[in-house]
N, C-alpha and C positions, 0 to 999 in steps of 0.2 A: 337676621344677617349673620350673626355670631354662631347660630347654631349651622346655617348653611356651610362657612368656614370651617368651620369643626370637623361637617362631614367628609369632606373636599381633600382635608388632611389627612382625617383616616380611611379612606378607598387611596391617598397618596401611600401612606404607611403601610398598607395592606398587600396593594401591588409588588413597592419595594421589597415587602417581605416576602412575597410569592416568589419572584424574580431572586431572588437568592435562594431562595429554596432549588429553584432551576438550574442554575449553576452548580449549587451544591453535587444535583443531582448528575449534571454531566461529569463531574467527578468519578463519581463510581459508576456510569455505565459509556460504553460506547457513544449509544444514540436515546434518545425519546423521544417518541411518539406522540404527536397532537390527541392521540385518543387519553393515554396516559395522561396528561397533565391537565384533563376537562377533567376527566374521573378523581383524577389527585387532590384538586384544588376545585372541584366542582365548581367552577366557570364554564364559561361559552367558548365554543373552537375561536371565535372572532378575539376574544381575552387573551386565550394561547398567543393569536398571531401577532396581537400586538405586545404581547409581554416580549415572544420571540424578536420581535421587531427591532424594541428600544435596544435588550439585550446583544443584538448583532451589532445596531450601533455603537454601542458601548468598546464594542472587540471583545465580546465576552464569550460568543458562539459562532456558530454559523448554521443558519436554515437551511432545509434540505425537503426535498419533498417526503412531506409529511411530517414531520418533524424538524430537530436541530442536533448537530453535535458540537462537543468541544470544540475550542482553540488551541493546537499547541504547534506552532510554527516552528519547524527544523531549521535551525540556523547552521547549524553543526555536523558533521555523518559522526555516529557514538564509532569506538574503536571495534573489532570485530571482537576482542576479548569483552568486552560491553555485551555488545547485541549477541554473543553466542547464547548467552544463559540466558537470555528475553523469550517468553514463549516458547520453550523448547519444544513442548508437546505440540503444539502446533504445526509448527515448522517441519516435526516428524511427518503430520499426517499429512500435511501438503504436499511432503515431498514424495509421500506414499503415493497420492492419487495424482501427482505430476509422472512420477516415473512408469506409471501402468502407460502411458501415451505416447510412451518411449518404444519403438520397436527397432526388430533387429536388421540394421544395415543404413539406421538414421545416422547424420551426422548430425550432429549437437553443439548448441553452441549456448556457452554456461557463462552468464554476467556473473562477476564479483560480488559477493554478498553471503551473508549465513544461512537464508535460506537456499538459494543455491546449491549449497557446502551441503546440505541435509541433501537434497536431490541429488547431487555426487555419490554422498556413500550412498547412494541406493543401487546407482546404476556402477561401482567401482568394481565388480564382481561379472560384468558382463563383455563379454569379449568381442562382441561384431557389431559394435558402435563405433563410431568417430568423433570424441571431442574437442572443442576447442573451448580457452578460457582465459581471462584476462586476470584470471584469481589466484593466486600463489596457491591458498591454502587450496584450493578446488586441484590444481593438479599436481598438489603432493598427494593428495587425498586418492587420485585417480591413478597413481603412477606406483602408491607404496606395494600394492598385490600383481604389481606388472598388466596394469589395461595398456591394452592394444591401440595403438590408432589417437595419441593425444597430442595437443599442440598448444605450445604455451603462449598467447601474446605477448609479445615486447615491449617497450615503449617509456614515459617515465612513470617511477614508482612511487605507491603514495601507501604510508604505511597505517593510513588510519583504517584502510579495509583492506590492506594488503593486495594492491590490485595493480594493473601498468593501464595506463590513458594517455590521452594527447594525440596528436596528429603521428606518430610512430606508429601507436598501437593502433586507431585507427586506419590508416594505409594497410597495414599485418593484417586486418579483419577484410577489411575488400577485396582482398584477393581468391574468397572462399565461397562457395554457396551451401547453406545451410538449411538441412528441412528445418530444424527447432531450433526457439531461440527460446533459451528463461531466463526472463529478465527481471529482476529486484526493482524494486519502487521503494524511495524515502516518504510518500504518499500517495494516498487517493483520493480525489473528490469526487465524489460522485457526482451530488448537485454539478457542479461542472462539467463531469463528463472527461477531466482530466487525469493522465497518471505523471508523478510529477518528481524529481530529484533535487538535490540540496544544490549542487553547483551546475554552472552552466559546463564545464567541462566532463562531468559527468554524464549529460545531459547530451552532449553531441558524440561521444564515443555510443553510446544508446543507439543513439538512431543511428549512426554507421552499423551496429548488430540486425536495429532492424529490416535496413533497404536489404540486406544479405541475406536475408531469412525468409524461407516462404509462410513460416507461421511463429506468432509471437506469443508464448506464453508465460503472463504474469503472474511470479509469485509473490503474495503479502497477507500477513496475519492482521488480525483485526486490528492491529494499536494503528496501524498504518490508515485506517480511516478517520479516523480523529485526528489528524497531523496537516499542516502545508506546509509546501517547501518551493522553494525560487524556481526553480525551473521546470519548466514542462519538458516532459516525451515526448509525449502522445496523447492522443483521445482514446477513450475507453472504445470506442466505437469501429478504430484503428486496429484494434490488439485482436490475438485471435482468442485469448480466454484470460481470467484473470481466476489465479486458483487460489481461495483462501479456507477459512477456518469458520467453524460454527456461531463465534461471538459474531461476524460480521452478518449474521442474518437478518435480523431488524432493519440495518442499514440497506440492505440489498432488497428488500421485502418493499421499501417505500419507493424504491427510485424507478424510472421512467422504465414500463415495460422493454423498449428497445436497448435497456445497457442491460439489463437483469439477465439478458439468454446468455450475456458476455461470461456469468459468474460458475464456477463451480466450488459447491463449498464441500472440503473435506471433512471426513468421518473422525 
């Protein structure tokens, strides 16, 4: 009977320590892989699901098909002096393969945000565009080499991303139609299916960009899959593309073939 108890305790301590191990390991990577952590810890896929299991109960992760990622819940928007230096290179190449989509005679319409601001100076050199932007820095950004054709929303101002919102700026965006829309995400879920904002007021100046827009394209670098935040968009399945970065490839590699045609990942 003693030895039985014995065993009991260490397949208990075993697991525990697996399970940290797993944690650990969301740390430094984005995502992992159910195949990854049979091979790691040479256990059974059925082992993984229930380690991931307890784990999620815990609030330690979140499952996702085929794996699990982090926790890290946006409570906050960082300031944009913050999130300029986050991923810079990324954000570069996003904005590389967002602005090639960009042709001439589109009006454009640029949500508040730093990747944005990297998609601005791409297109701040080109003259037979039309944008609009709720971004201070976006239409200094676009107005410092004299672009043609920009228009600044109004409304009130929030200086933690330098941007104008509320039922002002909103009314100012209705009045427009827009072939493009890029829009910033404080997250993604994928397992859900959601793209998702930190406040709800940010969250309804959004979707007044997107009833405006005949096509919505979202930009976020990988940190932005590892996160949730209070408010929902939209569904991924809503948006016309979601543009990101190489790190997000695992994550996008396991999700439901119907949101995967959503992604494009930049070089």
């Amino acid at each position: 009977m003693l030895h039985i108890r014995q065993r009991k305790r260490d397949v208990l301590t075993q697991a525990e320590d697996r399970q940290a191990k797993i944690v650990e390991m969301l740390r430094e990577h984005n995502f992992i892989d159910i195949r990854t952590l049979t091979e790691r810890f040479d256990i059974s896929v059925a082992t993984v699901r229930r380690d991931l299991g307890e784990l999620e109960e815990a609030g330690l992760l979140r499952r996702t098909h085929g794996g699990a990622v982090g926790i890290n819940q946006v409570a906050q928007d960082k300031t944009n002096a913050a999130r300029s230096v986050w991923n810079l290179q990324e954000k570069v190449a996003i904005a590389n393969a967002v602005s090639s989509m960009i042709v001439d005679g589109d009006t454009v319409l640029l949500d508040a945000g730093t990747t944005a601001l990297e998609v601005a100076k791409k297109l701040a050199g080109r003259k037979n565009l039309t944008i609009i932007s709720n971004g201070l820095d976006i239409v200094a950004e676009l107005t410092r080499d004299g672009q043609h054709s920009v228009y600044s929303v109004g409304g009130e101002y929030t200086d933690t991303n330098h941007s104008f919102r509320g039922p002002l700026a909103e009314q100012f965006i209705r009045q427009f139609n827009v072939d493009k829309l890029i829009l910033n995400a404080a997250s993604i879920d994928v397992d859900r299916g959601l793209v998702c904002t930190v406040e709800p007021v940010n969250a309804s100046i959004a979707k007044v960009m997107m009833e405006v827009s005949r096509r919505v394209i979202v930009v976020a670098d990988h940190s932005k899959f590892t996160k949730s935040s209070l408010s929902v968009v939209a569904r991924i399945e809503d948006v016309g593309l979601i543009v990101t970065d190489r790190g997000t490839r695992s994550i996008i590699d396991a999700a439901p073939e119907k949101l995967r045609k959503k992604f494009v990942i930049a070089n």
